[in-house]
C-alpha positions as CSV (number, residue, x, y, z in Angstrom):
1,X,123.6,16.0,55.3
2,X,126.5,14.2,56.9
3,X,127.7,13.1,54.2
4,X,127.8,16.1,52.6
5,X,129.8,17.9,55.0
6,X,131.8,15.1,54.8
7,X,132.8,15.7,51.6
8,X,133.1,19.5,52.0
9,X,135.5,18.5,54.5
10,X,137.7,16.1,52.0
11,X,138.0,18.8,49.4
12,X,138.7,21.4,52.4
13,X,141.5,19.4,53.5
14,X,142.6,18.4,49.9
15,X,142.4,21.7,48.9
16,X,145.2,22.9,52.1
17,X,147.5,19.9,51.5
18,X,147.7,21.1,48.1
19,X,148.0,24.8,48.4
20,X,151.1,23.2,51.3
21,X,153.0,21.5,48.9
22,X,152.7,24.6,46.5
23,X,153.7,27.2,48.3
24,X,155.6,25.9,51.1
25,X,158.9,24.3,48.8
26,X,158.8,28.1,47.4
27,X,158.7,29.8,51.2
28,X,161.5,27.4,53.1
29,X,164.0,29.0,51.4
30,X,163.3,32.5,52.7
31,X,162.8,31.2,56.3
32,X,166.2,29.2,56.2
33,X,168.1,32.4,55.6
């Protein structure tokens, strides 16, 4: 069981980093001006 929601946590965490790097680049250049 722990390490099952151990995992489920690594693909969580995966999953934000990537959905960061995706949409963040595309939003910084609305919040700079």
């Amino acid at each position: 069981m722990f390490f099952l929601s151990l995992w489920l946590f690594c693909i969580l965490l995966s999953l934000l980093f990537l959905l960061f790097f995706f949409f963040f680049p595309r939003l910084f250049p609305l919040l700079v001006f």
